[in-house]
Every structure is written in C-alpha cells, then in structure tokens.
N, C-alpha and C positions, 0 to 999 in steps of 0.2 A: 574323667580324664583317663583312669585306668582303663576303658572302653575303647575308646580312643588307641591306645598302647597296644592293645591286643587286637585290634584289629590291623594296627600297620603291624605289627608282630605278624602279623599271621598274611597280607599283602607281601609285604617284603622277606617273609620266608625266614627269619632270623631262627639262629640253632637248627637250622636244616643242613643237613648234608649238602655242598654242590650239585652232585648229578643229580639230587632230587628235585632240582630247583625247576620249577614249571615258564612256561616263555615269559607269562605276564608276569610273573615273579622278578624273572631275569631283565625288565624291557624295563618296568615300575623300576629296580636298581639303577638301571641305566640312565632312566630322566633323571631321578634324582642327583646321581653323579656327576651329569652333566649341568647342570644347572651350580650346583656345588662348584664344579671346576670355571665352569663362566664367570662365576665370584672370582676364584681365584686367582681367576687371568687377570679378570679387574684391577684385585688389587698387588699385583705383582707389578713389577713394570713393565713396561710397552714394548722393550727393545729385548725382554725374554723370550714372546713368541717370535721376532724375527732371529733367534737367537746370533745372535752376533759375535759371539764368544765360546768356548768350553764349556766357560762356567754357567751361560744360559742355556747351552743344549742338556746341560746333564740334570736342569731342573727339569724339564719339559719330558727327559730319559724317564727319572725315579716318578717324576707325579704321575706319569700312565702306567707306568707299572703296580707301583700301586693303589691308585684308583682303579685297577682292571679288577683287582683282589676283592674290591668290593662288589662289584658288579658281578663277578661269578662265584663269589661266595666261602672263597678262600681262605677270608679273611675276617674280622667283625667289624660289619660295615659302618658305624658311627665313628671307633676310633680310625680305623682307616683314613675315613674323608677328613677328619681330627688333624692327622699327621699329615694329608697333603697341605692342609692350612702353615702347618707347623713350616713344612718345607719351603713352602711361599716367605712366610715370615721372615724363615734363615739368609733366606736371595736376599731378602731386600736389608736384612742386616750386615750382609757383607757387600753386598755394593755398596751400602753407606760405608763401610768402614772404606772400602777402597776407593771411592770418592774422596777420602777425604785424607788417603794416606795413597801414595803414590806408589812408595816400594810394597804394599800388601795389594794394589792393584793389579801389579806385575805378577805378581805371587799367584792370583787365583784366574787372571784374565791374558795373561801372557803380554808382550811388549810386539812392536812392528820390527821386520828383519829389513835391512838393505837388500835388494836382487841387483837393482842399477843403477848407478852413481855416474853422471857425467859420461853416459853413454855406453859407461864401459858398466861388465859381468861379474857381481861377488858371487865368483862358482861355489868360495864353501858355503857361503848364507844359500844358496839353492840347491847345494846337496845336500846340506842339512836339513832339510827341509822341503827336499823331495821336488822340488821341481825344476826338470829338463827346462832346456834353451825350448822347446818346440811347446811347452805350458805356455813362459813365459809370449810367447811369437805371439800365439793364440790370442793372450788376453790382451796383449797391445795390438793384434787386429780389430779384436772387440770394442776394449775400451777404451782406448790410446787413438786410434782411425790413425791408424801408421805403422807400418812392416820394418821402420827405418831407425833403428836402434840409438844409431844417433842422434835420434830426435826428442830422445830420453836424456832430463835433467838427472831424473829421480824414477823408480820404482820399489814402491815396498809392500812388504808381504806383510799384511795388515794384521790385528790382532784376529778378526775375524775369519779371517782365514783369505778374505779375498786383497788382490795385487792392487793396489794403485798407482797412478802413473802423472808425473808431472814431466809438460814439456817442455824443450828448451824456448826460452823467451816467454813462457807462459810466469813471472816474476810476481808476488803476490805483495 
C-alpha cells in the first residue's frame, strides 16, 4: 500500500512547487479533478449547473476556483477536492432549508419583481433593477411573440434573473 502512495505521490507531483509541475503531472491532476467534480455535479442538484439563481451561480463560481487550486498545484490537492465536496454539501443544505422555509429562500435566492401589471410599467421595479423599456420590448419580442404592451397581463423579473410574461386572456 505504501508503494502504491509513492508512486501516486510521485505521478501527481504532491510537495512540488507549481512551476515545477510537468504537463502529465498537470493533465493526471486534471482527470482526477474532473472526474471528482462529475461527482459533485452528481450529487448536487440539477438546477445548480443551469444556475438559476445567485445562489447556484456562486457554487459553480467557488467550486472552479477552487478545484483550479488543485489542478495547478496551489493548493493540497486532497483537501482541496475535500472542500469542493464540502461546498456541494452546504448547497444542498441550504436549499433544503430554503425549501422548507420561505422567508430564508428569499433571503439567499431573492424573490420575483413586478415590471408589468395590467399593461401598464412598474418604472421603479425596472430601475431598480436595471432594465430599460427597450430590455423589457426585447424579451416580450422574444418571449411574449408581441411588441404590444397591452397585451401583457403580468411580467416579472424572475428570481433567476430572466422576465416572464403572461398574456392578457391567457387565465390559468
């Protein structure tokens, strides 16, 4: 077993300097990494990689950052890969808490804004919030197939960041 240990010791380059670190060095970190983070994806949730929220782009932020640590050598690459687990774990401990608690959902996932209500424009929900009359036009060309404002029941500025649009008589 210790044979073993020194010989991925000595593959994976551990207690080497960075710059010292040779391409198969660097390439061998990187399968394992990735293969490591394929897990991770796994057991994170699904709607992380499409991140849909803040709070799933800024896992997807820290996990490369630091899984990159490992891979060039910045860092010690066992606890490294350790902590991206770690990280995963905390996602899915606080979407559970924020599934199951509404005011801590808002808290880390933010809530949907009104832009337009019954046709008409909530200018401060879309100054706040940064989007011009000519965003909003946009994404009801897109995804609304209507230029005609009055043909908007409802638009809101999703947690995700993207607009939704309900039409008038579209009644659910």
């Amino acid at each position: 077993m210790n044979i073993i240990f020194q010989q991925l010791e000595a593959l994976l380059a551990f207690g080497v300097e960075p710059k010292e670190l040779t391409f198969l060095q660097i390439s061998l970190r990187g399968i394992i990494v990735f293969c490591a983070t394929l897990v991770m994806v796994r057991l994170s949730s699904k709607r992380s990689l499409a991140e849909k929220t803040a709070f799933d782009a800024v896992l997807i932020v820290i996990i490369a950052s630091v899984l990159s640590r490992a891979i060039n050598g910045s860092a010690a690459f066992f606890p490294t890969i350790g902590s991206g687990f770690v990280l995963v774990a905390l996602h899915r401990l606080l979407g559970a808490m924020a599934y199951f608690s509404h005011g801590f959902g808002v808290l880390i996932k933010g809530k949907p804004v009104v832009l337009v209500q019954q046709g008409a424009l909530h200018l401060q929900n879309m100054r706040g919030n940064q989007i011009s009359k000519h965003d909003l036009e946009e994404d009801m060309r897109l995804d609304a197939g209507t230029e005609d404002l009055s043909k908007i029941k409802m638009a809101r500025l999703e947690r995700s960041g993207e607009i939704s649009f309900i039409k008038r008589g579209c009644e659910s």
